[in-house]
C-alpha positions, 0 to 999 in steps of 0.5 A: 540962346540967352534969355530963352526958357527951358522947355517943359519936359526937360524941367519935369525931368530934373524935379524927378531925379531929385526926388529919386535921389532923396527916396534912396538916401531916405532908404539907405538911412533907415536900412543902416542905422548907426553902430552902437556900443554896449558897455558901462559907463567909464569912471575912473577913481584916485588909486593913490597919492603922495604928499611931500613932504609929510609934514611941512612948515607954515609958508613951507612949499609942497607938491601933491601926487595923484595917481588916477585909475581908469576902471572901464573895461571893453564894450562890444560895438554892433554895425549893420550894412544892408537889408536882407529877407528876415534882418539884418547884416550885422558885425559885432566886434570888441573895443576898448572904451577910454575915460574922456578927463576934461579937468582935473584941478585941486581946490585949496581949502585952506592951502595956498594952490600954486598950480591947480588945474590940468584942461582938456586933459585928454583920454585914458585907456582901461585899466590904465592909470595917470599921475598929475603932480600940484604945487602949493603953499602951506599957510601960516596957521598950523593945522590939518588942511583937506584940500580936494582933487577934482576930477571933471569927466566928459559924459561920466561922474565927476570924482571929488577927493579929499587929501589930508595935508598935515601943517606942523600940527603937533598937537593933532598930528595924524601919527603914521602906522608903526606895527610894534611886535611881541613875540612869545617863544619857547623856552628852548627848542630840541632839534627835531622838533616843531614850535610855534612862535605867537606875534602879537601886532599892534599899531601903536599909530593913529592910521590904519596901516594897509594891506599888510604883509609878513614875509619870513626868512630863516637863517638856516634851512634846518629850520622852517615854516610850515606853510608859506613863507608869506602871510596876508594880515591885510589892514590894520587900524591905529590903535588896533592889535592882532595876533599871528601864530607861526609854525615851525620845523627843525631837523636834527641837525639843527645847530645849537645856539640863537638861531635868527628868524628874520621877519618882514613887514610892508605895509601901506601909509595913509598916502599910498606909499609904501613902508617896510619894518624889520624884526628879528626872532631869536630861537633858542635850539638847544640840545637834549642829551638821553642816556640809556644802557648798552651792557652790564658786565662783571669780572670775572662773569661768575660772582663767587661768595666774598669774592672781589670782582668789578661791576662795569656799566656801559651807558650811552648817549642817544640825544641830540646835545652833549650830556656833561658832568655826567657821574654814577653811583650805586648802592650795593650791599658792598665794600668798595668803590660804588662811585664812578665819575664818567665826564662827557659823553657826546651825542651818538657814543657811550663810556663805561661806569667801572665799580670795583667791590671787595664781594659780598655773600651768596645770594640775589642782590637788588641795587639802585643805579643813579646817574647824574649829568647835565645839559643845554636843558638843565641837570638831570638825574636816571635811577634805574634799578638793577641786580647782580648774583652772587653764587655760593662756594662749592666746599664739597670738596673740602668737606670730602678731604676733611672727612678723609683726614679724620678717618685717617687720624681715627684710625691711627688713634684706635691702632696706635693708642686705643689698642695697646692699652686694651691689650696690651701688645697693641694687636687687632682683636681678631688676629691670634695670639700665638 
């Protein structure tokens, strides 16, 4: 009924579940604790920037990238739900923790910023990154501006990044890198043989030039590089020099000539991008030409005393270059022709050297063989010292005949003239006269 009381006992009864139901919330607050996660504190850092353009005019306008990194990784979240004797249920999992930007703005300090403020930019993931394009103004006083990129983040440390911005300033330019090489070859190379080639690399500018790289290519496979064809020089300071030693092979069937080793070199500018320059080596492969012997003959094969014979030397060409102008000569204690001119003798075959000779006497006879030729190399000359024999002529039979001869004519001149006048009738002493 209206304006009748509760009864006693029902009021009793509500204040005791009240304070039930707020004995269980309490418990279950303290049982359950909220989840947690462990891991570093986001941050993020400027990766880059790009100023366009790089050099502007007093009033000109210019645009300011900035790419901006998180560096955060993964933290590992623990939960609990409910108690149990001795602990604790608990879930452990991974989550990926994202950098919370408030604002990322840019100060002019100096320069006129057109557009200078990114708010409530948002989150960015781990090992992601962002790019915010500025809008600004050059003033009209030439000289070197620092604006700064600020970047304000919820919870972590704030990033405050000075950017050069160069206003015509001619005489305080900041000069970009620029890897001026020189380059110490060999004279010649022979094909077959390793060569190195010694790079000096300096920064004739006044910023360092980054993470620099040297690729090579090789205009042909005859030639190459011992190791990687990549080498890491990494920065490089204005002003700065470094030298850089590269070994090379070739083969035998390298052609002869200039060969062009091309080198290529990427490196950073101080605003993050990147810049590439192309050198060109110029190898001289040229072929060595090496003479040796293949026989040495004589007509006829058996020398006699003061006999006319022909002395032919066969010489061959075991080098890898065409050996030219090639001529010999020699010295033998002989009349005749000692000179003999051969012309071209290409890598791989041989010619003869012929020497005709009026003969000489008996006997061991040394001479000095002198072959002169030229090359991709130069000229050259090969002595070698060499000998022939000359046998005797065998007169025994003469002297026989001769001996012959004389018995015969003594003979006929003791019976036809010594004995007649002896005795008269031209008879032998022992025969008897009648």
């Amino acid at each position: 009924m209206i304006g009748q009381t509760s009864p006693p006992n029902y009021r009793i009864g509500v204040f005791t579940t009240c304070i039930v139901v707020a004995a269980c919330m309490l418990i279950l607050m303290v049982a359950v604790p909220p989840a947690s996660a462990e891991s570093d504190a986001p941050t993020v850092f400027v990766e880059n920037y790009t100023i366009s353009p790089q050099v502007l005019a007093p009033g000109d306008y210019g645009t300011l990238t900035v790419v901006i990194r998180n560096t955060a990784g993964t933290a590992t979240l623990r939960e609990s739900s409910g108690i149990i004797s001795g602990g604790e249920f608990t879930t452990v999992k991974s989550v990926d923790i994202p950098t919370q930007i408030d604002t990322i703005s840019l100060q002019g300090n100096g320069i006129i910023v057109i557009s200078n403020s990114y708010q409530r930019f948002g989150s960015i993931g781990p090992g992601q990154s962002a790019a915010v394009t500025f809008a600004f103004k050059a003033p009209a006083k030439e000289g070197i501006y620092f604006p700064e990129v600020w970047v304000d983040i919820n919870g972590g440390q704030n990033v405050r990044y000075p950017v050069p911005v160069n206003v015509n300033a001619r005489n305080q330019v900041l000069r970009a890198p620029a890897i001026v090489v020189t380059k110490f070859l060999p004279d010649n190379v022979n094909p077959g043989e390793s060569f190195s080639v010694q790079l000096n690399l300096r920064n004739a500018g006044l910023l360092r030039a980054g993470q620099v790289l040297l690729s090579i290519n090789t205009s042909t496979s005859s030639i190459g590089v011992k190791g990687s064809n990549t080498l890491v020089i990494n920065d490089l300071e204005g002003g700065a020099s470094k030298d850089v030693i590269i070994d090379f092979l070739t083969d035998n069937k390298a052609p002869l000539g200039l060969q062009k080793v091309n080198l290529l070199f990427t490196y950073q500018l101080p605003d993050g991008s990147a810049k590439q320059q192309t050198e060109v080596i110029e190898v001289p492969v040229k072929g060595k030409a090496e003479l040796g012997f293949v026989s040495v003959d004589t007509n006829p094969a058996r020398l006699a005393e003061n006999t006319p014979f022909d002395l032919t030397i066969r010489i061959e060409n075991t080098g890898t270059g065409e050996a030219k102008e090639v001529s010999a000569t020699i010295d033998l204690a002989a009349e005749g022709r000692k000179e003999a001119f051969i012309g071209k003798i290409k890598p791989g075959n041989d010619a003869p050297a012929v020497f005709l000779l009026e003969g000489t006497e008996a006997g061991n006879h040394p001479f000095t063989l002198n072959v002169t030729y030229t090359d991709d190399m130069g000229v050259h000359t090969m002595i070698r010292q060499m000998t022939v024999r000359v046998t005797a002529n065998d007169t025994s039979g003469t002297i026989i005949l001769v001996i012959v001869i004389l018995g015969i004519l003594g003979f006929v001149a003791y019976r036809y003239w010594y004995l007649p006048r002896i005795n008269g009738d031209g008879k032998f002493p022992w025969v008897k006269k009648n």
